[in-house]
Every structure is written in C-alpha cells, then in structure tokens.
C-alpha positions as CSV (number, residue, x, y, z in Angstrom):
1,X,-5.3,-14.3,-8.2
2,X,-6.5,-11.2,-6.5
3,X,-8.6,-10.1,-10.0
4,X,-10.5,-13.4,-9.4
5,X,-11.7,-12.8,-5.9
6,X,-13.0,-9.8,-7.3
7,X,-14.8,-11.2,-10.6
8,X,-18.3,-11.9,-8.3
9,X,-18.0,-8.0,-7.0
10,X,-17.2,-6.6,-10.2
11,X,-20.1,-8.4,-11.6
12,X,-22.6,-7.1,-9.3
13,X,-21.5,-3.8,-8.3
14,X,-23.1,-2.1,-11.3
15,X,-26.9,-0.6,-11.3
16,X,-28.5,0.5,-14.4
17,X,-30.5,3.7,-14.1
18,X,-34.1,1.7,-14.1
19,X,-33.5,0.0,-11.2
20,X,-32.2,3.7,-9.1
21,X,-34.4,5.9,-7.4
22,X,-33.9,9.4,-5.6
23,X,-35.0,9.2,-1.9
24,X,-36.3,12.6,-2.0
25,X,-37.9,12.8,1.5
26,X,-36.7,12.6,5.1
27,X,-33.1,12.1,6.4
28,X,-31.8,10.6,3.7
29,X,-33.0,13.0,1.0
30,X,-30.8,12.9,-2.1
31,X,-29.0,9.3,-1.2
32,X,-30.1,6.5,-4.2
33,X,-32.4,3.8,-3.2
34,X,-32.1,0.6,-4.9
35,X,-34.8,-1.2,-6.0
36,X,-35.5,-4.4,-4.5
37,X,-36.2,-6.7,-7.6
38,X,-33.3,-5.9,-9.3
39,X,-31.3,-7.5,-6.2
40,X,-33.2,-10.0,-6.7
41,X,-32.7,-10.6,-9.9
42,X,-28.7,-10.1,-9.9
43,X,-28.8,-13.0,-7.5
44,X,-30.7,-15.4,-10.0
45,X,-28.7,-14.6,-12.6
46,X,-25.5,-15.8,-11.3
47,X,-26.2,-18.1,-9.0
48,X,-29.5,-19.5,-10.2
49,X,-33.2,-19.3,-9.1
50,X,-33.7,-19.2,-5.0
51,X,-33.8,-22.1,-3.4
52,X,-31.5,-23.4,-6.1
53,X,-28.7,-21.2,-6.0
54,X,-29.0,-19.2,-3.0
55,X,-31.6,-19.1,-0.7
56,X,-32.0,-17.3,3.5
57,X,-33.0,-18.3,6.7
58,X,-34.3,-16.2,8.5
59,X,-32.8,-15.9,12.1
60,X,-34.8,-13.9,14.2
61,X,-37.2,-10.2,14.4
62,X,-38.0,-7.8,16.9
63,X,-38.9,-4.3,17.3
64,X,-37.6,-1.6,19.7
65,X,-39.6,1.6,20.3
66,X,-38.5,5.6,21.3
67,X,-39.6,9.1,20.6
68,X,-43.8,7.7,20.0
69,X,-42.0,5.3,17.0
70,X,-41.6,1.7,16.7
71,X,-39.3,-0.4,14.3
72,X,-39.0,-3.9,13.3
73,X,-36.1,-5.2,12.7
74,X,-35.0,-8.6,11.3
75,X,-31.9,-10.5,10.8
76,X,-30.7,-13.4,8.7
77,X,-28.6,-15.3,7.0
78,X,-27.7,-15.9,3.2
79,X,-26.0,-18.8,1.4
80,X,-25.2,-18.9,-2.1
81,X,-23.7,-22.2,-4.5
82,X,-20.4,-21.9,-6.0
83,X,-18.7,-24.4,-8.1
84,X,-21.5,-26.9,-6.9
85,X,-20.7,-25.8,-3.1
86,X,-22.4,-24.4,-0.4
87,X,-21.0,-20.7,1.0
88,X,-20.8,-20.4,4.9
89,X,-23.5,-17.7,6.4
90,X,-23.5,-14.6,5.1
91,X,-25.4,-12.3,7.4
92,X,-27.4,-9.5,7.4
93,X,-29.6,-7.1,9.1
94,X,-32.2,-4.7,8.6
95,X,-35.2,-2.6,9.6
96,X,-37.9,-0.7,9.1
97,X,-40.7,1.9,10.7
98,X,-43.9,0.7,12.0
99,X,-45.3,3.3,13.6
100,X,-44.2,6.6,12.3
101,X,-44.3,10.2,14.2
102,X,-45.7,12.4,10.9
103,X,-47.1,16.2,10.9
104,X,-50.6,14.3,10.4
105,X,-50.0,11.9,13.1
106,X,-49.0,8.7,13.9
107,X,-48.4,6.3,10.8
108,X,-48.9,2.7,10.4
109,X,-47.5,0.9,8.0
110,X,-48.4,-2.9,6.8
111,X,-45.2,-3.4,4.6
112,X,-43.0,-3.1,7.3
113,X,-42.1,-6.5,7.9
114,X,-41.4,-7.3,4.8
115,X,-39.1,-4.3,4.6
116,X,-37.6,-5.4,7.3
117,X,-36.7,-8.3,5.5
118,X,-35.7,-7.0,2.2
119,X,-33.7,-4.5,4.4
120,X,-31.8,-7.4,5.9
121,X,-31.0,-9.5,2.7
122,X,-29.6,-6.3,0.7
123,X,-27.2,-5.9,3.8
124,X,-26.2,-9.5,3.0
125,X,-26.4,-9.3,-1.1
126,X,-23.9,-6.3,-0.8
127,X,-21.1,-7.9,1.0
128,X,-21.5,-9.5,-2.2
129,X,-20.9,-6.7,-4.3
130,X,-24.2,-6.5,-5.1
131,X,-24.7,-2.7,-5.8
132,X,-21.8,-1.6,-5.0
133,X,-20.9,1.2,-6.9
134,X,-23.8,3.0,-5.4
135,X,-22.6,2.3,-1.9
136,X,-19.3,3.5,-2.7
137,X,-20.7,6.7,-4.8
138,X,-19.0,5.6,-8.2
139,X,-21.1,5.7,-11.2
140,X,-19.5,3.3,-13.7
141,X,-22.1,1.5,-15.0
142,X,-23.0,1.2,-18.9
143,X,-26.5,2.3,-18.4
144,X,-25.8,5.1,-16.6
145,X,-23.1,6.7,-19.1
146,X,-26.0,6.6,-21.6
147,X,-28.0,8.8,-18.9
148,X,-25.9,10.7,-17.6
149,X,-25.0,12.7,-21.5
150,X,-28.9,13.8,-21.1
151,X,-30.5,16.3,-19.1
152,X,-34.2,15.7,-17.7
153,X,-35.9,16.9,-20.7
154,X,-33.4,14.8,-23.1
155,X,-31.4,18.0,-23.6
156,X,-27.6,17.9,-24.0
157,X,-26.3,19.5,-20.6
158,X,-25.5,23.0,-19.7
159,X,-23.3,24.1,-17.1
160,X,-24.1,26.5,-14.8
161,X,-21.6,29.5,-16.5
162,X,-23.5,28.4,-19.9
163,X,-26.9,29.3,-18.6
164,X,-25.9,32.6,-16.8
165,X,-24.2,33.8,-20.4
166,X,-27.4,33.7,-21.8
167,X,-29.1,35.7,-19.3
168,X,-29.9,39.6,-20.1
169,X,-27.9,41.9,-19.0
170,X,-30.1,43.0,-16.2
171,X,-29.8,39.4,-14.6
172,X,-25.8,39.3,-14.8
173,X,-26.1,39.8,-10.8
174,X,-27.4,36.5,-10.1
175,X,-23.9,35.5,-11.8
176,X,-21.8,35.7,-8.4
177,X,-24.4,33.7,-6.4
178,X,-24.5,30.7,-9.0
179,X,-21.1,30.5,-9.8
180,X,-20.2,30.2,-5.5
181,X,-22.5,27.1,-6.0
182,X,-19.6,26.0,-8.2
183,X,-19.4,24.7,-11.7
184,X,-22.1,21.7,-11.4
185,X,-24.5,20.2,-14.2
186,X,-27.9,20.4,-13.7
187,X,-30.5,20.4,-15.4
188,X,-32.4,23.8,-17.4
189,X,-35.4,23.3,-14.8
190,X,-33.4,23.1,-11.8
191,X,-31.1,26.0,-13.2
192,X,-33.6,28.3,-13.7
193,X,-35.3,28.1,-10.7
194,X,-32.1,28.8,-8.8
195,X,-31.6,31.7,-11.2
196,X,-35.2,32.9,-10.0
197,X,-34.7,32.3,-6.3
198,X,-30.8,34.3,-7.1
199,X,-32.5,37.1,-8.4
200,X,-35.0,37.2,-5.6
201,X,-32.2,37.2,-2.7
202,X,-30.2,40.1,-4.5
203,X,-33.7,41.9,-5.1
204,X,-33.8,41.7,-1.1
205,X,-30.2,42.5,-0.3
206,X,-31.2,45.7,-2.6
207,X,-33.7,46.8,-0.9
C-alpha cells in the first residue's frame, strides 16, 4: 500500500540533465535550477493537457519592498484529476525581484510577474514530487547516469590524485593543497586551474 502512494512521486521526481541548469550567480550560486517547461510538461504527461487534467487558480499577488528592492509575489492554487476525480487545493507560493539593487544600478525587470507565477506553481508541482530528487540532492535519474560518466569535454573523469601524478616533479607541491580539497571529480579545466591558482599560493608562501 505504502509503494502506491508513492508511484506519482517516484514518477516525477526524476530530471534529465537537459532540463538542469547551474545557477552560477548570486546567493544561490552552485544550487540546480529547474527549467520551467519541463514542469510543465511532467504535468501533461500524467495527468493530461491543462485545463484538462490539471489546471490553477490563481489566488492573489503583491509586492513588499526593503533595502531600495521590490518583489512580487504571487500565490495559488493547483488541482490535478485522478481516476476521473478532482484533487483538493494544492497550494503554492512564489516570487520574484522587480527592482533589483545591482553594481550598475537599479534593475527592472518585465518577467517578473510571470516568475512570480511559475515560482508559485513549481512550489505546488513539487509537493507532487515533481523534481524531487533535485530538492532532496539525489541524482538518480537515467539521464543523468549517462552524464555523469563524462567530463565537460566528453573525457572519461580524472580524480584529483590522477591529475597531480601526472604533474612534473617541480609541481608535486601543489599536491598537499589539492588533496586537503579532498578526493572530488572534476573536470581537466577546472582541475587545472586550481593546479595553477595552487602553484601560485605556494609561490607566495615561498617568497
């Protein structure tokens, strides 16, 4: 009985690696954004097209303002069919920035609304399960074994300890400073700039 309950969430919870993208900017550098049509389209497939098999109402939107920036925010509710019945409310919330406080200035942006919006419903979607291995960090999903076997430049992965052995033997000093940063995988690129920036630091501390 209790594998049942979870045959929606198990369904949705995994996101192939075309539909993930690095936030690379801001506070929540590094974190995986979603993208929104893939939500979108997890929905239609298993409940049919909106308005159909799911839909939202919206409930209501405001905006609060602090620190010279203003957000939207908007709230709503979701229903999906199951088994030819309607679910009760499922709600969500969500916002975005509409006035921005950036090193040029103040930023406006004209998708915030609609942000706002999409914000709100993948609040709702992922009470669903929609997405939720990202959420919950795991990283079970077909498509992203395929990816993860690769590095950047669709080389076969090196660990940090492999790419120090290969050094000279007049770069063996950077060894104690990558291996502190543990045993990760990354990719040649990445590795070798942190080799370079190594080298640099023990090139001050030498001094």
């Amino acid at each position: 009985m209790k594998e049942d309950n979870l045959k929606l969430w198990n369904e949705l919870k995994a996101v192939p690696a075309a539909a993930k993208k690095k936030i690379t900017g801001g506070r929540l550098s590094g974190m995986t954004d979603i993208k929104p049509q893939w939500r979108l389209q997890m929905m239609t497939e298993q409940f049919g097209a909106i308005g159909v098999g799911w839909y939202y109402e919206p409930i209501d939107r405001w905006t609060e303002s602090g620190a010279d920036e203003i957000s939207v925010y908007a709230s709503l509710y979701l229903f999906i069919k199951v088994d030819g019945e309607w679910s009760k409310p499922i709600f969500g919330v969500g916002g975005s920035k509409l006035i921005t406080s950036e090193k040029a200035g103040l930023h406006h942006s004209d998708e915030c609304y609609k942000m706002a919006t999409t914000d709100a419903l993948s609040v709702a979607m992922k009470q669903l399960g929609v997405a939720a291995d990202v959420y919950m960090g795991l990283s079970d999903s077909k498509y992203d074994k395929k990816e993860d076997i690769k590095m950047a430049t669709g080389q076969q992965k090196s660990t940090l300890k492999d790419i120090v052995a290969k050094l000279p033997d007049d770069h063996k000093g950077v060894t104690v400073i990558m291996e502190a940063l543990g045993d990760k995988y990354l990719s040649t690129e990445k590795a070798n700039k942190m080799i370079k920036r190594g080298n640099e630091i023990l090139e001050e501390v030498l001094k």
